[in-house]
C-alpha positions in Angstrom: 0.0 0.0 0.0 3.4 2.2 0.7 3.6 2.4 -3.1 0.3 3.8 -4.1 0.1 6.7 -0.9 0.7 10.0 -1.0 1.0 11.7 2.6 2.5 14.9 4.6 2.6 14.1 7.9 2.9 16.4 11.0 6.7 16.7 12.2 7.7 16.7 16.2 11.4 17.3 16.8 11.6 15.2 19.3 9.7 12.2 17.3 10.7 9.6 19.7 9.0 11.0 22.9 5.9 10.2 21.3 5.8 7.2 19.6 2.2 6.7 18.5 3.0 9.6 16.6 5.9 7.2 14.4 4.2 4.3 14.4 1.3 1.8 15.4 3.5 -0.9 16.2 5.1 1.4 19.0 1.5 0.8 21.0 2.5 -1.1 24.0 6.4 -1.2 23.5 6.6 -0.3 27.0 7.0 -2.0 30.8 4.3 -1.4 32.8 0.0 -1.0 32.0 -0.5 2.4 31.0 1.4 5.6 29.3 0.5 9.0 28.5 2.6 11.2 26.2 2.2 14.8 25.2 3.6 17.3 22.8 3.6 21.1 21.2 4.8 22.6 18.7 5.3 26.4 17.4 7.8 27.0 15.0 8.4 29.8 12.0 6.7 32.3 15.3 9.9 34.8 14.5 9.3 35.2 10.4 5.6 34.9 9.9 2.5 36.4 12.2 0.7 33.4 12.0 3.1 30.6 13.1 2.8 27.1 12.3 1.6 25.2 15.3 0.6 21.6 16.3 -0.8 20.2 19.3 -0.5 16.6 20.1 -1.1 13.3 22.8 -2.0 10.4 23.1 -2.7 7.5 25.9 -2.4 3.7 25.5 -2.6 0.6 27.7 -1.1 -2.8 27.6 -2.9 -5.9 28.2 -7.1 -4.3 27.9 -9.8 -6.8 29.1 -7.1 -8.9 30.6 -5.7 -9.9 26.9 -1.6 -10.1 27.6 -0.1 -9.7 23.5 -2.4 -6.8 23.1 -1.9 -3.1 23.1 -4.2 -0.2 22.5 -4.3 2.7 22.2 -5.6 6.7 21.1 -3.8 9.7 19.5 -5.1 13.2 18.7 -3.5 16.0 17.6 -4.7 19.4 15.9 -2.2 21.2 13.2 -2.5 24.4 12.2 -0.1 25.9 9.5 0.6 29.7 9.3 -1.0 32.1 7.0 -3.5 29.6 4.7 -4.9 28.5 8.1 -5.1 24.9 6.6 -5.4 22.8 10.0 -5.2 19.0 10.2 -7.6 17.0 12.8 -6.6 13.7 13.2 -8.3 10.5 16.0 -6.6 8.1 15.6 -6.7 4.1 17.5 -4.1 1.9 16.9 -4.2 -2.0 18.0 -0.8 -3.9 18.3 -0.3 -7.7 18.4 2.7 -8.9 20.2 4.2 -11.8 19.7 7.6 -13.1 22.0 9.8 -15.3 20.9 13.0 -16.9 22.2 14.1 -18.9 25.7 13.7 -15.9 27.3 10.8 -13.8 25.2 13.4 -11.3 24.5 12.9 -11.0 21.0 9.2 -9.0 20.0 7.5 -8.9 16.3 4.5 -6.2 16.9 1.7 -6.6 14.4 -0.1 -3.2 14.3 -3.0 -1.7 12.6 -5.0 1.8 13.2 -8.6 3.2 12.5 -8.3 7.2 12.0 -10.6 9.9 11.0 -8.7 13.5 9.8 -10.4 16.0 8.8 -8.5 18.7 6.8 -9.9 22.6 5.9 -8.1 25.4 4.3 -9.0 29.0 3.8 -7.8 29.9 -0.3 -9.5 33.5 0.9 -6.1 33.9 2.8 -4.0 32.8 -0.2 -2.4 34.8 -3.2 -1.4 33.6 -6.5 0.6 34.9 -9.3 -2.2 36.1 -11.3 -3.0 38.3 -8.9 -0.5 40.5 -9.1 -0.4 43.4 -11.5 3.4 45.7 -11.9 5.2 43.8 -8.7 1.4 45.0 -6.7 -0.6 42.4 -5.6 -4.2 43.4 -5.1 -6.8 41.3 -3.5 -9.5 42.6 -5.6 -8.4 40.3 -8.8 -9.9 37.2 -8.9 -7.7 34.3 -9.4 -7.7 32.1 -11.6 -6.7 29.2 -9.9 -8.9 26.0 -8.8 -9.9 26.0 -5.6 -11.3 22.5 -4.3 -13.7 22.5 -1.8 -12.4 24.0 1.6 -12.4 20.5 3.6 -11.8 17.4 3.3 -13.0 14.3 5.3 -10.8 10.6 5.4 -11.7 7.9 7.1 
């Protein structure tokens, strides 16, 4: 399925603090039953008066309803990027399988999956494009040209 998907993910500079955010075979890849993890971002604050930001967490437990190679878990974060206001919404659960393996169950193969709804809207009203510009001037009043999809969009 890698080969046919097209995708930007959000970016957290410290990635590894949250790993529900890299991957759904990271549910559960802790000791202990339960693990919260939280994270925000603001970057581009010092060049632009809208700065990108992006707000993120998720919780997860090991072993629910008493079932020891399973993992789940929940991730939300809300993304909002600068000027164009697009934002990103994203609910996410991911389910892990883990299976041990050697004398002394050291070695772990996690099977993951997830279910997520994002929702994505944008604000072209905000945006300027080349045709809108007129000797170096760019003037708001000109229509543009350009194709502007409907402002959100729904996955599942």
């Amino acid at each position: 399925m890698g080969l046919f998907s097209k995708a930007q993910d959000i970016h957290f500079s410290e990635f590894f603090a949250t790993p529900l955010f890299t991957s759904p075979a990271l549910t559960g890849q802790f000791e202990g039953t339960y693990r919260f993890s939280g994270v925000i971002r603001r970057q581009w604050a010092s060049v632009s008066a809208q700065p990108f930001q992006t707000f993120g967490g998720g919780a997860e437990i090991n072993k629910p309803f008493n079932i020891k190679p399973i993992a789940l878990g929940l991730r939300v974060y809300h993304d909002y990027t600068g000027l164009s206001a697009l934002t990103t919404t994203s609910v996410a659960v991911p389910l892990a399988l883990k299976l041990r393996f050697g004398s002394a169950k050291n070695f772990t193969v996690s099977v993951a999956g997830q279910a997520e709804f994002l929702q994505r809207t944008i604000d072209f009203s905000k945006l300027s494009f080349d045709d809108q510009y007129f000797s170096n001037r760019y003037n708001r009043n000109f229509a543009s040209a350009e194709n502007s999809p409907s402002g959100t969009l729904v996955f599942l």
